[in-house]
C-alpha positions in Angstrom: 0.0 0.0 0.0 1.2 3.9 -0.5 1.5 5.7 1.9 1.3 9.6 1.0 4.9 10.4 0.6 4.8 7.8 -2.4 2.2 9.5 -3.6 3.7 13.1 -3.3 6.8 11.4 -5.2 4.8 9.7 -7.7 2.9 13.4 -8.1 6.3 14.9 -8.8 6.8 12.7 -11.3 3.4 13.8 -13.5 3.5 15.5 -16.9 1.3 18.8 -16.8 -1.2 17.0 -18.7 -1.6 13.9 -15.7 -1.6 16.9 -13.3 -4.6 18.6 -14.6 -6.4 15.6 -15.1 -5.6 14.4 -11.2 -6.6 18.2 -10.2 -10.1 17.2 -11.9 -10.1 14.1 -10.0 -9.2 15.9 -6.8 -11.9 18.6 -7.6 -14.4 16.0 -8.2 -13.6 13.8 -4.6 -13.5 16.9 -2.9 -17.2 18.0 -3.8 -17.9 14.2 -3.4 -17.0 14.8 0.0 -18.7 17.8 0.6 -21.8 16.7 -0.3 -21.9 13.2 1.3 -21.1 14.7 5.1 -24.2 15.2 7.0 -25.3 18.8 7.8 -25.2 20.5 11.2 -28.5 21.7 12.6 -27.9 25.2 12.1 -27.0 24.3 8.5 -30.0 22.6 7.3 -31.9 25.7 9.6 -30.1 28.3 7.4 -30.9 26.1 4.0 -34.8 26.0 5.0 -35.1 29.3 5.5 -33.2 30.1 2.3 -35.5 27.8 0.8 -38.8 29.3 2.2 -37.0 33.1 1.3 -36.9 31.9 -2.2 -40.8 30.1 -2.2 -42.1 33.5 -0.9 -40.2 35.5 -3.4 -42.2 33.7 -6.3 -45.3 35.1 -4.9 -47.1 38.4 -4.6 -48.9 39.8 -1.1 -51.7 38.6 -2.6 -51.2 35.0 -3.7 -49.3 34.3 -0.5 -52.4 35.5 1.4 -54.4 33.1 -0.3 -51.6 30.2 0.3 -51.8 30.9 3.7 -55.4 31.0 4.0 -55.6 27.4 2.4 -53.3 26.1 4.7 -55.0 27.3 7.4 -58.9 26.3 6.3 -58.9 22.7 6.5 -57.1 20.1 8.9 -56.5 16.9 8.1 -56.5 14.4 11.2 -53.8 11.5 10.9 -54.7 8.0 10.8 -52.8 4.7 11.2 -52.8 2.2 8.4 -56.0 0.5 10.4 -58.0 4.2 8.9 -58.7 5.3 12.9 -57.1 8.7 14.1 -53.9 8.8 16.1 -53.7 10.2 19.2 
């Protein structure tokens, strides 16, 4: 197995075209990375309210009005998969 200083010496040893193509391969893990760790509470807090900034912004006083009036009309009580409410 390599250990990273192979690695860095094998690196050295690159042509500039093997270098830009292991940049894109670094570029790529790296965002790979990113994406796949999980997200802190205050991130995924910050990203919902982004998200509902963004909702709100494609609609006028009025439309929203009437969003939040249909959300607000008409509850909808659980049920369990037997079709009787949950308590």
């Amino acid at each position: 197995m390599l250990n990273l200083q192979d690695v860095k010496e094998a690196v050295d040893r690159f042509s500039p075209e093997e270098l830009r193509e292991l940049r894109e391969y670094l570029d790529r893990r790296t965002d790979e990375i990113q994406v796949s760790r999980p997200l802190t509470p205050e991130e995924r807090i910050r990203r919902l309210q982004e998200a509902a900034t963004a909702i709100r912004a494609g609609f006028n006083d009025e439309e929203w009005d009437e969003i939040e009036q249909a959300m607000n009309a008409e509850t909808i009580e659980p049920v369990d998969d037997d079709g009787f409410p949950v308590l």
